[in-house]
N, C-alpha and C positions, 0 to 999 in steps of 0.2 A: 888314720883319722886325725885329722887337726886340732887343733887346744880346743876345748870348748871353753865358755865363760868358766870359772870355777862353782860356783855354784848349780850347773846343770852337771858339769862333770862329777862332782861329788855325789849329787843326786843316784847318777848313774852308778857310779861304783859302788856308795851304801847300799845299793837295792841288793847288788850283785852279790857281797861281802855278810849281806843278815841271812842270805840264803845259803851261807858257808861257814856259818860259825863266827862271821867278820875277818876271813883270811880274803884274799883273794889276790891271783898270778897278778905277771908282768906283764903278759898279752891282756887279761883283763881289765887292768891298769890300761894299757894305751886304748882298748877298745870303748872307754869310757869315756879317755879324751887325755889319759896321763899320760905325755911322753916321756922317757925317764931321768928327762931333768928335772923335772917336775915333783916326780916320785923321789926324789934325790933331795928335793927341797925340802919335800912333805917328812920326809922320813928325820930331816936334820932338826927340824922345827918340833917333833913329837906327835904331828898328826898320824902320821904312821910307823910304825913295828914293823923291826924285821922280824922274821920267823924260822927261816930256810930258805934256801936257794929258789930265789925267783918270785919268793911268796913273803908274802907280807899283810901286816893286818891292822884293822883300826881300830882302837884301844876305846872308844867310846860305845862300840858293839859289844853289851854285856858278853862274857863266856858261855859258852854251852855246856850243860851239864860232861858230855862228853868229848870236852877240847883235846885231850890227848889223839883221842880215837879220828879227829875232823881232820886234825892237822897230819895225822900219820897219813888217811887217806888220801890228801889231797897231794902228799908227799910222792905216793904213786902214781903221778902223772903221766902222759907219753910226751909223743912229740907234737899229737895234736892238743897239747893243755888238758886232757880229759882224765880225771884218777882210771886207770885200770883194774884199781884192786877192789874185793869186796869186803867186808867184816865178815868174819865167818868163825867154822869153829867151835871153840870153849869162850870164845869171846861174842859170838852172836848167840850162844847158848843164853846167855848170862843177859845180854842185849832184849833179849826176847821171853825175859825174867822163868826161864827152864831151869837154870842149875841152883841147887843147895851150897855153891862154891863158890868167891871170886876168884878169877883166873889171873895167874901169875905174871904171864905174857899177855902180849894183844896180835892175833891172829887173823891174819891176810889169807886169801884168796886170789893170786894172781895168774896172767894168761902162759900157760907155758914158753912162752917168747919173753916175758920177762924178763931184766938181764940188773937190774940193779942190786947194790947190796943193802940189806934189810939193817935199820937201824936197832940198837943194842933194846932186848926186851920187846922186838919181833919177830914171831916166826910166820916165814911164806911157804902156804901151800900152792906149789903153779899145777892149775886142773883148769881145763875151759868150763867156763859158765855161759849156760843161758838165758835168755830174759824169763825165763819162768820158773829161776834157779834164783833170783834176787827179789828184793825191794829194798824201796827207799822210805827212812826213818831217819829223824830227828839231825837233819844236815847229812846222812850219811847213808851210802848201800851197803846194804850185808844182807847173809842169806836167808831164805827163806825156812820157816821152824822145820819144814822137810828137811831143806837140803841141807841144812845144819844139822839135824840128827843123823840123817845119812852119812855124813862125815866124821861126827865123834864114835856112830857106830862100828867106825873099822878103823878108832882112834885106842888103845889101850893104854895111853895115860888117862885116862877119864875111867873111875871104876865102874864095873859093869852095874854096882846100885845106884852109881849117881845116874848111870843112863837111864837106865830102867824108872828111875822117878820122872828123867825128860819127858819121856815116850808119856807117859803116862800121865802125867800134867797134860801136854799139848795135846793128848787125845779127850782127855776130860773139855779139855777149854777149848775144842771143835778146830783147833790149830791145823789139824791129822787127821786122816778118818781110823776109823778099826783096822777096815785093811792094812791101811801101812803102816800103823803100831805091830801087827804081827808080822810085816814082811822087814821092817826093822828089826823087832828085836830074835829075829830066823838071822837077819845079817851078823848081830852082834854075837850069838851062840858059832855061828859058823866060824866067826874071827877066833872066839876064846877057844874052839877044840881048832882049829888051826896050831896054837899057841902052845895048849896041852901037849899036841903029836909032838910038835919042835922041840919041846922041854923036856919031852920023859916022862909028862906027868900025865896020870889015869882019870 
């Protein structure tokens, strides 16, 4: 796409950029109308931040409560510019205000063909997701209060009370139905006598 005036192209890219937390790519950038000398200017001048590789952000777009979390995911990108990854986890646990804990790490969901390495103070789970395994919340995808519990269920860093308050919150606040509060927390007894048998213990 060609220069556009600056002022249509800026238009373009803020719209892009508030709907991301204010980061937005390089293909973004040009598809707004930035070609990267452009971007090269903007960045030298202070109208734009770098961020990471290929991503860059406009400092006049407040932060998001969660800019750790926008920016890591947007970090999982593929080839087609799209994040791959989902929030998930102890960290969509927490997202999804279930745990009695903040989590230590921040925890990805990516597609087993993933092949990048996960930045210090991320752990990646690669499991395929499907669109009924997600949503989208506050600039960002992660999992669904299901299929987060489902995950920290057959997770034994997470103690089996903090679970058991999850389950039990998101079934009170209609997150869950009954049925899958019981066939979750059937999952997480099966993991813990798994654990028992391997350890010797009764």
């Amino acid at each position: 796409m060609g220069y556009r005036d600056q002022k249509t192209a800026l238009r373009a890219l803020t719209a892009i950029a508030v709907d991301q937390g204010g980061y937005f790519t390089t293909r973004q950038a040009r598809e707004a109308g930035y070609a990267y000398p452009h971007v090269s200017y903007h960045l030298s001048v202070g109208n734009f931040e770098r961020a990471g590789r290929g991503l860059y952000r406009i400092p006049t777009v407040p932060l998001t409560e969660h800019d750790d979390l926008v920016r890591l995911w947007l970090w999982s990108r593929g080839r087609d510019d799209q994040p791959q990854a989902a929030i998930s986890h102890q960290t969509a646990l927490a997202l999804h205000e279930l745990a009695e804990f903040i989590p230590t790490r921040m925890h990805l969901t990516v597609p087993p063909s993933f092949r990048r390495t996960p930045p210090e103070g991320c752990v990646l789970h690669k499991s395929p997701l499907t669109p009924t395994d997600t949503q989208e919340a506050s600039c960002l995808r992660l999992t669904t209060p299901r299929r987060t519990l489902e995950d920290v269920a057959a997770d034994p860093s997470v103690p089996t009370s903090q679970f058991e308050y999850a389950v039990e919150t998101a079934r009170r606040r209609g997150m869950i139905r009954s049925s899958d509060a019981k066939a979750l927390m059937a999952r997480r007894d099966s993991m813990n006598a798994t654990i028992r048998s391997d350890t010797g213990g009764s």
